[in-house]
N, C-alpha and C positions, 0 to 999 in steps of 0.2 A: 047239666047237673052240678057241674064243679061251679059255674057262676054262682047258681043258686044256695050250694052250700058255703060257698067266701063269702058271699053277702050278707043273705040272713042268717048263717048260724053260726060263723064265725063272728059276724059283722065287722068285715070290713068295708072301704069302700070302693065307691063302681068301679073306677079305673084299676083297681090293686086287685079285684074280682073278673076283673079283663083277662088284664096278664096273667093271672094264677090259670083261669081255662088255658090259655095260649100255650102256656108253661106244661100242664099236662097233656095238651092234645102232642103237643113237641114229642116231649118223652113217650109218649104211645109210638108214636111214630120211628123215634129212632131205635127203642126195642124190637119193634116189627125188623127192622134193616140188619140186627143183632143177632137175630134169632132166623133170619131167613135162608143164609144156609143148611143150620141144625134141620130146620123143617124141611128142607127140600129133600135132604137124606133120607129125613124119616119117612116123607108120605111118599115117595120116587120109590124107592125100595123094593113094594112093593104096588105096580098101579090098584091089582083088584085085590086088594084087602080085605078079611071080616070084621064083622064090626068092634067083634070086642079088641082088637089088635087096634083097629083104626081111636077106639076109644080111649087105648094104652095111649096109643101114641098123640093123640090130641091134648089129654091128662100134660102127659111128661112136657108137651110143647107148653103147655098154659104155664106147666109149676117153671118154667124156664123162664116163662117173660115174664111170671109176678115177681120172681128174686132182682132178674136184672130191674124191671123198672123199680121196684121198692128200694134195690140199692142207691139206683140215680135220686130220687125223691130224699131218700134219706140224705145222702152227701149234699143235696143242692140245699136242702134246708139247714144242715146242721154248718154248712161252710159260707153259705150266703143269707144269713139271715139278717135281713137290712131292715133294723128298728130307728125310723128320723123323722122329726117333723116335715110337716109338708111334703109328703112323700109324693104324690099326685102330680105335682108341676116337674118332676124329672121323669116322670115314665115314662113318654115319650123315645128319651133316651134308650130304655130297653125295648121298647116295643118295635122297633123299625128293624133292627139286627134278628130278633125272634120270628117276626114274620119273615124274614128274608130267609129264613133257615128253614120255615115249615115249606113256602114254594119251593124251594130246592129240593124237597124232601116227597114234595109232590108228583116230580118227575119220574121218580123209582118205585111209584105204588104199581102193581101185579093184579090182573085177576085169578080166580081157580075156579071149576068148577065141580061140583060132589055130587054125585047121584047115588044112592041108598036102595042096595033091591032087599026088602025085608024077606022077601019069600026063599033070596037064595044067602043071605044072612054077608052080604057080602057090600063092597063100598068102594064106588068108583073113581078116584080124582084124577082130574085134568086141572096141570099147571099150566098158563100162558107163561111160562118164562122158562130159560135155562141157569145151568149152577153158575154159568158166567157171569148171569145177572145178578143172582142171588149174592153173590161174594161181593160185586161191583157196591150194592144195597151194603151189604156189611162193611166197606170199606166208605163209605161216603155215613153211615150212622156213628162210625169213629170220628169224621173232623166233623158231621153234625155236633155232637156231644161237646167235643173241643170245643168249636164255634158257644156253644150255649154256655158250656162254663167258663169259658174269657170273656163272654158277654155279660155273665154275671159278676163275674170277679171286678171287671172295667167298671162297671156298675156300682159297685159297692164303693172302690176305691174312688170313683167321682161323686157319687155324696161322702163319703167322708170327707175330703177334700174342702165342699163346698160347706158343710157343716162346720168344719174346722177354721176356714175361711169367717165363717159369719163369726161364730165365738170368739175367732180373734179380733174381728173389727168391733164385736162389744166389751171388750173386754180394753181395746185399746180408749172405746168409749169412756169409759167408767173411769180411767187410767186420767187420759185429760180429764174428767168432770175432779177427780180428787187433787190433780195439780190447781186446777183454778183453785179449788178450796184452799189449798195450801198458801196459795198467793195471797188470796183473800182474806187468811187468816193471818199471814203475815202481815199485810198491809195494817189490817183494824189493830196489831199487836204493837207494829211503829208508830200509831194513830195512839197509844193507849199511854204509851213509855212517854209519847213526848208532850200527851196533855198531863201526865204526870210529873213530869217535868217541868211545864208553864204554871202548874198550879203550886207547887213546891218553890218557886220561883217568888210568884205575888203570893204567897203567905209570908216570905220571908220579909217580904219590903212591909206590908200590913203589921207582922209581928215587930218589926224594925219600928215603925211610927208607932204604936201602944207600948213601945218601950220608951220610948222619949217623950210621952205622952200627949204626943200630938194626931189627939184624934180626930179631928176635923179634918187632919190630913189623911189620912187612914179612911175615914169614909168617903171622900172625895175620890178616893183611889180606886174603892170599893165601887163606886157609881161610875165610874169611867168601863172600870172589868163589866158590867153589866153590858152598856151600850154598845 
């Protein structure tokens, strides 16, 4: 559902629609590890509970994991939100450290099992674990968490990097493209002074011979400057 909803209705694309499921399946995952104590108190408690207690207590377990996970969501987005071109050819990058964090995270998943007698209004669970494990689960959903947000922070700071990286190699481009100009505009500028100077030169010798009125010689002069 998360694929389908990054894709087409946020439209992004496949790869960034990858990560974003990985991303949420993570954080399911490490709220379950968070909240795994709290639960274990709760439904241990009592094994044969009724139901409406059992339903108290299911309620309070849920409103538990929507705050934690909504606050993880909220802080990953508003701290990592990585807007750069060509985003696709570094994800890679994050994907290998996030899967290596969900298999980890694989080891410490738990069964239970609930059986519901409606006629004696009452609800039976069997946990396959102890609080030892649960606590274990809550202490490995803390360097989960860690793991994810230095894999994102690592993440952000290496496209930036790599971004900042490219803008300075065009920017150093653009840099030499206006020294040539500069060159070049020097040179045609030496080029300009000193045919101004050759022509201010043979005008004078030109102006020199129509002053002595020897124009014969002046146009001779003049056909010579031509060829």
């Amino acid at each position: 559902m998360t694929f389908l909803f990054v894709k087409y209705i946020i439209k992004q694309s496949t790869v960034l629609s990858i990560v974003s499921t990985l991303l949420v399946y993570l954080i399911e995952q490490l709220v379950y590890g968070f909240t795994a104590p709290l639960n274990y108190l709760i439904f241990t408690s009592d094994i044969n509970t009724d139901i409406y207690k059992f339903d108290i207590n299911m309620g309070l377990s849920s409103l538990i994991t929507i705050i934690i996970a909504g606050f993880i969501y909220w802080y990953s987005s508003k701290k990592f939100n990585i807007k750069v071109m060509n985003f696709d050819k570094y994800i890679a990058i994050l994907m290998i450290p996030l899967l290596l964090i969900i298999l980890f995270m694989q080891s410490f998943e738990y069964s239970s099992n609930i059986n519901i007698d409606t006629s004696l209004g009452i609800v039976k669970l069997l946990l396959n674990t102890s609080i030892t494990e649960e606590i274990q689960a809550f202490l490995f959903s803390i360097i989960g968490t860690i793991c994810v947000f230095f894999s994102l922070f690592t993440f952000k700071k290496l496209i930036q990097a790599l971004e900042d990286d490219k803008e300075r190699a065009i920017m150093n481009q653009q840099i030499h493209a206006q020294k040539n100009y500069i060159e070049e505009a020097k040179s045609r500028l030496s080029q300009t002074i000193s045919f101004r100077h050759d022509f201010n030169n043979h005008l004078a010798i030109v102006n020199g011979l129509l002053k002595k009125d020897q124009i014969l010689k002046a146009q001779d002069y003049l056909n010579k400057l031509e060829k």
